[in-house]
C-alpha positions in Angstrom: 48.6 82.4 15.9 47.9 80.5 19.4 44.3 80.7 18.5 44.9 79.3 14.9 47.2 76.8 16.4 45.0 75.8 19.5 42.4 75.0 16.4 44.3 72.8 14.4 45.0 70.5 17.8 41.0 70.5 18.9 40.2 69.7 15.3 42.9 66.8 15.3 40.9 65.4 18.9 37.7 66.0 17.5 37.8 65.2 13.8 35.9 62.5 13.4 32.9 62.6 15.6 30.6 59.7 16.7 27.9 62.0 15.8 26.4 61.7 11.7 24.0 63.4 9.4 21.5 61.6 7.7 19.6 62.1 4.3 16.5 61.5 2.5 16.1 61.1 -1.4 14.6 63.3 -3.1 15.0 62.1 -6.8 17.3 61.2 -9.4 17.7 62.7 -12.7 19.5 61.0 -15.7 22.5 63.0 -16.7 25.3 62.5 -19.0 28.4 65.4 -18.2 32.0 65.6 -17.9 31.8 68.3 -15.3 28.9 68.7 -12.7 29.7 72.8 -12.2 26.5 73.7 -10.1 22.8 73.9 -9.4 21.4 77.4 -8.3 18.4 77.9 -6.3 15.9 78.0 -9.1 17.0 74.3 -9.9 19.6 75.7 -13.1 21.8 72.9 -13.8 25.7 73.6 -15.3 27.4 71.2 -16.3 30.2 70.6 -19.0 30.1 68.0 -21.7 33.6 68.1 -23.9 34.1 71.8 -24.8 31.0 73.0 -24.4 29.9 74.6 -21.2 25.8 74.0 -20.6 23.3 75.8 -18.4 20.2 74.2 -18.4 16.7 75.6 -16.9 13.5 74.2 -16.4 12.1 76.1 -19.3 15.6 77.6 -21.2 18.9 76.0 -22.0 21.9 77.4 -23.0 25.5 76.5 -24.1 28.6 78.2 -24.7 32.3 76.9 -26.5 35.4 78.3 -27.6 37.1 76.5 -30.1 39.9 78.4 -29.8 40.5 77.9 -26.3 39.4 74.0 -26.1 38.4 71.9 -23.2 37.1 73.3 -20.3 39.6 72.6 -17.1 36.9 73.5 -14.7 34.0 76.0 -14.1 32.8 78.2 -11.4 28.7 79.3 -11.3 28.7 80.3 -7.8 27.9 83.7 -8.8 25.2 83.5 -11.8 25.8 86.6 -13.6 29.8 85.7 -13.5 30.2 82.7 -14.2 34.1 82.0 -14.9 35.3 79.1 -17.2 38.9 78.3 -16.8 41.0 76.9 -19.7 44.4 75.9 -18.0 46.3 74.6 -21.0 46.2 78.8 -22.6 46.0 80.2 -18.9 42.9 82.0 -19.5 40.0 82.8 -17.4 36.6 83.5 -19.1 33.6 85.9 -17.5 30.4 84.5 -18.9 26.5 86.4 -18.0 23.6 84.7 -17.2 23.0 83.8 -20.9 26.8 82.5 -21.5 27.7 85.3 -23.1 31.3 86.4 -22.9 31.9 89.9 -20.9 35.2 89.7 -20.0 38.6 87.6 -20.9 41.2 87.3 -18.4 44.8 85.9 -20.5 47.3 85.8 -17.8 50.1 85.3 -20.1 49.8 89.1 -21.1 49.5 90.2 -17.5 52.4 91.1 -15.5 54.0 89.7 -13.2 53.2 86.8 -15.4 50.8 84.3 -13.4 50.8 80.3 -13.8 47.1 79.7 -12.9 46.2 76.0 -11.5 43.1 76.7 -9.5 40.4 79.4 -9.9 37.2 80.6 -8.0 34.6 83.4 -8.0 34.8 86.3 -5.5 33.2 89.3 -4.7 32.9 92.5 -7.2 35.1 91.7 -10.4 37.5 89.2 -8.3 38.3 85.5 -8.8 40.4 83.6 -6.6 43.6 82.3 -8.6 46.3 79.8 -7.4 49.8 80.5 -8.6 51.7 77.6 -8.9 55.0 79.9 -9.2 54.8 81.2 -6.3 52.7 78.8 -3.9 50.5 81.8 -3.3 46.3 81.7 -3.2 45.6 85.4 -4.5 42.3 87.7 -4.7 43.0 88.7 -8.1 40.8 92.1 -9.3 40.6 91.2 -13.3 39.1 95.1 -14.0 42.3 96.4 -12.9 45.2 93.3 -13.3 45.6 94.2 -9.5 46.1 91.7 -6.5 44.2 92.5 -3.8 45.0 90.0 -1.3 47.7 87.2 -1.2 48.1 84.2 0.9 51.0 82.8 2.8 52.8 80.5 0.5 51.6 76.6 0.5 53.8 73.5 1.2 51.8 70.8 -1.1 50.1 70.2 -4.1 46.6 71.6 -4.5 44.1 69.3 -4.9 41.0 71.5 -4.8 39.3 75.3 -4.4 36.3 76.7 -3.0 35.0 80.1 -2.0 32.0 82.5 -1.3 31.9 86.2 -1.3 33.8 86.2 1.9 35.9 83.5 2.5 38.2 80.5 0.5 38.9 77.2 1.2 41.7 75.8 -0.4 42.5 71.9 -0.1 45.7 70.6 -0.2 47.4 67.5 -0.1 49.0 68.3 3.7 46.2 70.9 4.8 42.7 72.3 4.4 43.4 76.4 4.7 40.3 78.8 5.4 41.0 82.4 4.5 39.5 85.4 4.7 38.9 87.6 2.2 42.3 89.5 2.9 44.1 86.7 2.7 44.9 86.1 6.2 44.5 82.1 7.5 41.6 81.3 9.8 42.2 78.2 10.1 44.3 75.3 9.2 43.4 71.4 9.2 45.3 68.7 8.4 44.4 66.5 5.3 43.0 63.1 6.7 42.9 61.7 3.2 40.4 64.6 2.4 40.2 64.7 -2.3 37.3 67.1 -2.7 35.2 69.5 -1.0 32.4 71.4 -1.8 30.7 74.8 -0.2 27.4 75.7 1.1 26.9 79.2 3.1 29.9 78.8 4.9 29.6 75.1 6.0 31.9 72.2 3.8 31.0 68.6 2.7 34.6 66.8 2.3 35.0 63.6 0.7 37.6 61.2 2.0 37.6 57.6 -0.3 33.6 57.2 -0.8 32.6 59.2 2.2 31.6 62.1 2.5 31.6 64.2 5.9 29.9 67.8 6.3 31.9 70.3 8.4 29.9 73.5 9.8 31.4 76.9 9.9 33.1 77.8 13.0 33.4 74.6 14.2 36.0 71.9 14.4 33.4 68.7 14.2 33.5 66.7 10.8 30.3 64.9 11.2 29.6 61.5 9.0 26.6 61.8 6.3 24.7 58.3 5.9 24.2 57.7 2.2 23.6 54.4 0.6 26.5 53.2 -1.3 27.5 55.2 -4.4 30.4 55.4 -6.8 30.4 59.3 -6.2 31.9 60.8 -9.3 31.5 64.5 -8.3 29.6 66.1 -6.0 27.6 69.6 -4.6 25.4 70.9 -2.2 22.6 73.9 -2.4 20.6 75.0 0.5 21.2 71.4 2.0 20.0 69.8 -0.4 23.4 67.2 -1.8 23.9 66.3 -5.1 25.8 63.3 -5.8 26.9 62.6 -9.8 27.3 59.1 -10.4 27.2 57.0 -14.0 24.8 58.8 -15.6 22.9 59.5 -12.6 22.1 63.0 -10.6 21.1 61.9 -7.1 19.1 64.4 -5.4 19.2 64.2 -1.2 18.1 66.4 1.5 20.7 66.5 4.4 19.0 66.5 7.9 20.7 68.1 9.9 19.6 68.3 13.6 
């Protein structure tokens, strides 16, 4: 606790450093999308337009809907064999391959304890990450067995956004930024500077606060400044530092340079 605590006061003294990160374009790519979900390594673009949930390849596309379900809340592609589509108005989770076919269907309104999803994200194995807004409670959520494997100290504020790798989640709130482990317990805790979105790269975060973004390494308390020419950022991601910034009907393609 005095370690998590000792943390949280650094970060407030060191938040904003005089330090920034600059970029160089690569491209940009005309794209018309609801939802920018992801781009993999191979340069596989998911995106959602409406109901329909696209993943499109250099030489391959594919889509995928369920008219019974309706729009798409939001998506998660981290993992490319599961992806997960979450539908929050029927509290249902869908497991799609690598071909957007369905493998699995996750209704938590036939799962007890009954769960009131808001939030989702991939983890490890057949996990996802689920935020109940019941209980306040971030959970590792095995949807083989309808088992919790880890839960989270209850939150104090509205989530605004979700994040996670195979070993760790970030979850963003309107009071704090929370990392966690993957058993739950807090490693650290940040206070929200006006912080609305973040988005996860091997461990490291770039966090946009107004039209800014800042890019925050692991294990460190710095939030360092990325230069970028003025955009209306819509949505954005990064993939092996290379940032994607969704404007209208644009796909902006930079490398980050980080020294």
């Amino acid at each position: 606790m005095k370690s998590l605590l000792y943390f949280s006061f650094f970060f407030s003294i060191a938040l904003f450093s005089q330090e920034r990160i600059t970029t160089e374009i690569i491209g940009t790519f005309p794209l018309t999308a609801d939802q920018l979900i992801h781009i993999d390594n191979f340069g596989a673009l998911f995106y959602t337009v409406g109901n329909t949930f696209y993943k499109k390849e250099p030489n391959q596309n594919y889509s995928y809907s369920n008219v019974q379900l309706g729009a798409i809340t939001s998506a998660n592609a981290f993992n490319p064999l599961k992806i997960n589509l979450f539908y929050k108005n029927f509290n249902t989770v869908l497991i799609l391959d690598n071909r957007l076919s369905e493998i699995y269907k996750i209704d938590f309104n036939n799962i007890q304890p009954y769960k009131n999803i808001t939030h989702i994200s991939t983890g490890s194995d057949n996990t996802i990450w689920i935020f109940n807004q019941d209980t306040q409670h971030l959970e590792l959520f095995d949807y083989k067995t309808n088992k919790t494997r880890a839960t989270t100290m209850p939150v104090e504020s509205k989530v605004l956004d979700l994040m996670s790798n195979y070993n760790y989640s970030w979850l963003l709130t309107e009071k704090f930024l929370y990392t966690y482990n993957y058993f739950g317990s807090t490693i650290s805790k940040i206070k929200n500077d006006g912080f609305i979105h973040i988005a996860e790269d091997n461990g490291n975060l770039i966090i946009q606060r107004d039209q800014k973004l800042y890019f925050l390494a692991k294990d460190t308390p710095q939030l360092i400044p990325i230069h970028l020419p003025e955009l209306l950022i819509k949505q954005f991601l990064v993939t092996n530092e290379s940032l994607y910034i969704y404007t209208d009907e644009t796909l902006h393609q930079f490398q980050l340079k980080i020294r």
